[in-house]
C-alpha positions, -999 to +999 in steps of 0.1 A: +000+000+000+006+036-003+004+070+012+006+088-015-024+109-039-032+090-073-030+111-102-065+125-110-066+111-145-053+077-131-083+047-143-097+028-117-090-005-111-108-038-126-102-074-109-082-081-144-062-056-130-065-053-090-030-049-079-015-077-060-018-063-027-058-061-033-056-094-050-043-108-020-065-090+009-097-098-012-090-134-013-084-134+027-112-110+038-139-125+016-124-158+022-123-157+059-158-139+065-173-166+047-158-193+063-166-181+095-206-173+087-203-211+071-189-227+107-215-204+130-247-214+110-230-252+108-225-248+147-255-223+161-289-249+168-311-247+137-339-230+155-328-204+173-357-180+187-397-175+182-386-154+148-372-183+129-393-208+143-421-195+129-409-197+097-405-230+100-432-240+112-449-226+080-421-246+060-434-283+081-470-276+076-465-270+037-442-301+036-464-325+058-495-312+060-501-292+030-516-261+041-502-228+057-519-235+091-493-250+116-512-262+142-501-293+143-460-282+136-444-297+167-425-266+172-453-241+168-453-237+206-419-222+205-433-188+190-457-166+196-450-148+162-483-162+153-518-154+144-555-174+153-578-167+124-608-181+107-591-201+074-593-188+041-621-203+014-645-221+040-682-229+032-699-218+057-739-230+064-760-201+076-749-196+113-721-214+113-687-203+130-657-202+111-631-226+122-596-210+133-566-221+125-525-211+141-504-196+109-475-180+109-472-140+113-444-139+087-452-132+050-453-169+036-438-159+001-399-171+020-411-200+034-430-216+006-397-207-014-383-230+012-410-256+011-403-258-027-366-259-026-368-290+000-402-308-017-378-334-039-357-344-010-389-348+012-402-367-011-373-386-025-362-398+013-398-398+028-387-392+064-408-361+080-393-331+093-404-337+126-387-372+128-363-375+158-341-404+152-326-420+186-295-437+196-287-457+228-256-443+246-225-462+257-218-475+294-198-449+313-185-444+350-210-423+370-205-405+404-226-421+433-227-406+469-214-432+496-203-419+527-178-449+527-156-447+500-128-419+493-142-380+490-179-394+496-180-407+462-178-439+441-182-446+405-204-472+383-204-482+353-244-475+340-258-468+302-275-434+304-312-443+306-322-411+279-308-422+250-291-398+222-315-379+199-309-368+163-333-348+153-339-348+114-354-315+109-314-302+113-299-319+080-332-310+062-331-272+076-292-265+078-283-261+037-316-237+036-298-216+058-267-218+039-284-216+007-302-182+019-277-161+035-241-180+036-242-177-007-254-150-012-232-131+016-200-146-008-215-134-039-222-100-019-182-097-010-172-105-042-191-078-062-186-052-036-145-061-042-152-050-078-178-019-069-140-010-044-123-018-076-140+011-095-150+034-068-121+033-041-095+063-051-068+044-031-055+013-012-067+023+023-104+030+013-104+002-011-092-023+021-113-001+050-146-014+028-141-047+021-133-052+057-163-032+066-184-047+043-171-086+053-171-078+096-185-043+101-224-047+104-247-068+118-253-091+083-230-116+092-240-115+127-280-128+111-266-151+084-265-181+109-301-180+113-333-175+091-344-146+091-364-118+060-335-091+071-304-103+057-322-112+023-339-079+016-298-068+024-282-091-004-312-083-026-311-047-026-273-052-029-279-069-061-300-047-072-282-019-069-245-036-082-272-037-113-282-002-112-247+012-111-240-010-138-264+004-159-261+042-147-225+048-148-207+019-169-236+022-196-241-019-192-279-016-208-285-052-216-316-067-208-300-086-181-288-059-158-323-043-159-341-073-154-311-085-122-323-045-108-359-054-115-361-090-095-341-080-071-354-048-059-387-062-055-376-092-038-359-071-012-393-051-011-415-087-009-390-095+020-392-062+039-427-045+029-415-010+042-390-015+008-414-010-013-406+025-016-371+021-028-389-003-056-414+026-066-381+052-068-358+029-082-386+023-111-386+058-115-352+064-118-342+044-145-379+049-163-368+088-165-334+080-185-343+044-197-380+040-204-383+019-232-356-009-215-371-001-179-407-013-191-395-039-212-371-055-191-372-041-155-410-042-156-418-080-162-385-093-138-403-070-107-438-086-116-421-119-104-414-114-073-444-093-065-471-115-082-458-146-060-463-126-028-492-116-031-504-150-046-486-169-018-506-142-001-540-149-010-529-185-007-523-183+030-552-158+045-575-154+015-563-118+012-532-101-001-534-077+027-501-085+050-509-099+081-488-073+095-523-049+095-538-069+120-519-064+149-537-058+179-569-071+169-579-105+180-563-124+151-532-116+179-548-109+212-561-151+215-565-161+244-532-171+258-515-150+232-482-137+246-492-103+232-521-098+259-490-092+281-460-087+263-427-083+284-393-061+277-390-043+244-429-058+232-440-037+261-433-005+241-459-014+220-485-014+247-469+020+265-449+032+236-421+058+240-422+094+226-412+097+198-380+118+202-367+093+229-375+064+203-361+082+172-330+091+190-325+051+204-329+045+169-303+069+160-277+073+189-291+053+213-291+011+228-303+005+192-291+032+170-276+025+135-248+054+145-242+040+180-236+003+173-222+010+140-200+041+138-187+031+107-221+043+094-213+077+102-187+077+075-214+067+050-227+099+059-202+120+047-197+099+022-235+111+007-223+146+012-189+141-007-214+127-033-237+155-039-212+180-034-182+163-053-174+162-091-151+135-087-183+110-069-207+122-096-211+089-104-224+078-074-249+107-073-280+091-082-270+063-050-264+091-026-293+107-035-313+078-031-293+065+002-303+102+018-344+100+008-343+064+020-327+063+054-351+095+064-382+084+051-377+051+072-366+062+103-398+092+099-418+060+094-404+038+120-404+067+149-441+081+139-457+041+128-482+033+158-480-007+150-438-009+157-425+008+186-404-020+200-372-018+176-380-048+165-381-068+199-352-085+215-324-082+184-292-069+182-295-038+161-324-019+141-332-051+124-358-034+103-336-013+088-307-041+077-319-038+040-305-003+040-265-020+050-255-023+011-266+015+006-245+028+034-219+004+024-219+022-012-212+055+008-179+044+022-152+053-003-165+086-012-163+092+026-129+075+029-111+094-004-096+127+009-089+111+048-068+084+031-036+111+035-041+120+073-031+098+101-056+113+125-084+107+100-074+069+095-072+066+133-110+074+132-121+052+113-105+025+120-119+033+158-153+035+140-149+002+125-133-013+157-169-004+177-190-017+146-171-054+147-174-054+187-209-048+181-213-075+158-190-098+177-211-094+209-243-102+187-224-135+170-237-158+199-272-147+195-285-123+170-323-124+190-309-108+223-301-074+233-272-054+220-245-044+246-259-006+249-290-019+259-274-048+284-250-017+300-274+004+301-300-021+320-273-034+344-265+003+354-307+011+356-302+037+336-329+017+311-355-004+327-378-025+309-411-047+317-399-079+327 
C-alpha cells in the first residue's frame, strides 16, 4: 500500500487488474468472513428463537401437512410470532362459526420458497421433518454418593437411561440456511470487491470497505439464522450492483435491468417498508431508460411481487399482510403472549415518545450510529457525493441513500403498530436492507482522509466499535445489543420484565 495521492486522470481499477496487494487482501477478507458465517450457522442450533421458528413451522406444515396452518407443527409452541384466524375459502352454512386455524405471522412468500426448494428431497427420502431419530448411549463411569468410599464418592459403570436424539429437521433445515444467506453473503463480497475496484480512489479506502463490508455490520451477525432481514440486504445489494452497472458503466443489456428489476422487488417482498425504494428505483431508471425499464425491468419486478401476493392470497385469503392486523384478535387469543407482552414488546403497549425512540434509533441502545459508527462515514460519504465532481457517479445512490434512510426512520419513529425496535435483536433489524446503501457511501467518505493519520485513526476506531458490536451479537442475534445490556445493568434503562 501507499500513502501517496493517485493522479487525477489515473483509471480505476478492474479485478483483471487489481494490484496484487488487493488481489491478495480480497482473497483473505472475503475468504475468511465466509468461512466463518459457514462454521456459526454449521454450529448455532437450527432454530434459534420465536422469529425463525415460525418460519418454519410454515415450512413443516406446507411439507407435511399441505396447508399454511401449523397447528399441528411440533414446534409451533416455541413462537408466539403467530396469528388465530378463521381459514381462508370455507363454506360456511348459515350460522355457522368459522373454524380458526394457528399460521404464521411472517409473510409466507420465503417460506413456501423454502418448502419448494426441500419438496424433492422430502419426497425422494420420505422421512418427515419432525422425525427424531434416537440412539442408545454407551456404558460410562457415574459419580454415586457413599459416605464410605474416598471423597464421599464412588463410580459405576451405567448406560444413560435417555438415550441420544438426532433430530432430522437439522440436515433437512441446515443447507436452507446456507443456501439463503451464507451464498449470497460470498456473492455480496465478491461484487462489492469490484464496486472498491472502481470506486475506491486508493488502497486504504479500497481495504477499510471490504473489511467493513465482510465484519463491520450486523449481516454476518443474522446469516446463521433464518431470518427476512439479511435477504432484503443481499437483494437490494444486487440490485443496486445492477443499477450502477447500468447508470454509470452504460451496461444496458436486458440482463442488468431485469437483475435491478427482481431484485429490488424481492428485497421489497422480504421487507414490505421496501417497497418504496422499488417505486423510486422504477422511477429512476424509467426517466433515463424508459423503453428498456418497461420492457425489461417491468416484467422481472412482476415476479417477485405477483408470488407474494399469490402466496398471499394462498395463506389468509387476502393479499393484505398480516402485519395490518396487529392488535386485533387475530393476535390478542387467548393465551397469546401479546395480551401481556414483556421487555422491548412492552413499548408497543406503552410506547415511548417519539423523540426518545427516534433518538435510540439513532444514537441510542439500538441506533444504526451508535452500534455502527462506521455508518457515520457513510454519511459524509453522501455529502462528498452531492457535493463532489469526482463521486458524480455515485450521485443518483447518494441521492437515493439520503431520501431512504429518512423516510424510514420518519416511518419507524411516527408508525403506531412498531415501537419495539423490533423486539429482543441486536440492532435496528428493520432497517438491515439499507446496510448495502450505506456500504456504497464508504469510499467517497474515505477518499480525501486516506492522507491524514488522525483521520485513518477514526475510522478505523469507527470500525473497531461496529465489529465489537457484531461480535457481541455472534452468539445470538435475538438478544439485546451491549448498549442496551449496559445500560439495564446500570438502571439507567428499565424494561417490563
Amino acid at each position: 500500500m501507499t500513502d501517496d495521492a493517485p493522479d487525477s486522470a489515473e483509471l480505476p481499477t478492474t479485478p483483471a487488474t487489481r494490484p496484487p496487494v488487493r488481489q491478495y487482501l480480497a482473497l483473505i477478507v472475503i475468504g475468511a468472513a465466509t468461512s466463518q458465517a459457514l462454521g456459526m450457522t454449521l454450529k448455532m442450533p437450527t432454530q434459534l428463537e420465536a422469529n425463525d421458528i415460525s418460519r418454519w413451522c410454515t415450512v413443516w406444515s406446507l411439507l407435511e401437512e399441505h396447508t399454511y396452518a401449523i397447528d399441528d407443527c411440533p414446534w409451533q409452541s416455541k413462537t408466539q410470532d403467530k396469528v388465530f384466524k378463521p381459514a381462508p375459502f370455507q363454506k360456511l352454512a348459515p350460522g355457522q362459526t368459522p373454524v380458526k386455524h394457528y399460521y404464521s405471522s411472517k409473510p409466507p412468500l420465503l417460506p413456501t420458497m423454502i418448502a419448494g426448494v426441500l419438496y424433492p428431497f422430502r419426497t425422494y427420502l420420505g422421512v418427515p421433518l419432525d422425525r427424531v431419530y434416537e440412539e442408545q448411549r454407551n456404558e460410562r463411569y457415574v459419580p454415586i454418593e457413599d459416605k464410605t468410599a474416598p471423597n464421599g464418592l464412588r463410580y459405576e459403570l451405567q448406560r444413560p437411561k435417555e438415550p441420544l436424539k438426532w433430530p432430522v429437521f437439522v440436515f433437512y433445515l441446515k443447507p436452507v440456511i446456507v443456501l439463503v444467506n451464507v451464498v449470497p453473503m460470498l456473492v455480496f463480497l465478491v461484487l462489492y470487491a469490484r464496486f472498491l475496484d472502481r470506486y475506491a480512489a486508493n488502497d486504504w479506502a479500497w481495504c477499510f470497505a471490504l473489511v467493513a463490508g465482510a465484519w463491520g455490520s450486523y449481516l454476518i451477525a443474522f446469516d446463521q439464522t433464518l431470518n427476512n432481514h439479511t435477504v432484503a440486504a443481499y437483494s437490494a445489494f444486487f440490485a443496486l450492483y445492477a443499477f450502477l452497472r447500468i447508470w454509470d458503466d452504460g451496461a444496458t443489456g436486458p440482463q442488468a435491468f431485469a437483475a435491478a428489476g427482481f431484485f429490488a422487488a424481492f428485497c421489497a417482498c422480504n421487507e414490505l417498508p421496501a417497497a418504496l425504494f422499488g417505486v423510486l428505483f422504477f422511477l429512476m431508471l424509467f426517466a433515463r431508460f424508459p423503453r428498456r425499464t418497461l420492457l425489461f425491468f417491468v416484467p422481472a419486478a412482476a415476479i417477485p411481487c405477483t408470488a407474494f401476493l399469490a402466496t398471499q392470497y394462498a395463506a389468509f385469503g387476502t393479499v393484505r399482510p398480516v402485519y395490518e392486523e396487529f392488535g386485533t384478535e387475530s393476535y390478542n387469543y387467548a393465551g397469546s403472549y401479546w395480551n401481556t407482552p414483556l421487555e422491548m414488546d412492552y413499548l408497543n403497549k406503552e410506547p415511548e415518545p417519539k423523540g426518545v425512540y427516534l433518538f435510540h434509533m439513532t444514537f441510542g441502545h439500538h441506533g444504526i450510529w451508535s452500534l455502527s459508527p462506521i455508518f457515520l462515514l457513510s454519511l459524509y460519504g453522501v455529502l462528498r457525493c452531492l457535493v463532489s465532481a469526482r463521486a458524480r457517479g455515485l450521485r443518483p445512490l447518494a441521492w437515493l441513500t439520503l431520501v431512504l434512510t429518512a423516510g424510514m426512520l420518519a416511518f419507524y419513529a411516527w408508525n403506531p403498530k412498531a415501537r419495539n425496535y423490533g423486539g429482543s435483536t441486536q440492532g435496528l433489524r428493520w432497517l438491515f436492507w439499507l446496510i448495502p446503501f450505506w456500504l456504497f457511501m464508504l469510499p467517497p467518505a474515505l477518499e480525501s482522509g486516506g492522507w491524514s493519520r488522525f483521520a485513518r485513526g477514526v475510522a478505523a476506531l469507527a470500525l473497531m466499535l461496529s465489529a465489537f458490536s457484531v461480535g457481541y451479537a455472534l452468539r445470538s442475534p435475538w438478544s439485546h445489543p451491549w448498549i442496551q445490556d449496559m445500560l439495564e445493568h446500570l438502571s439507567l434503562y428499565n424494561l417490563r420484565h
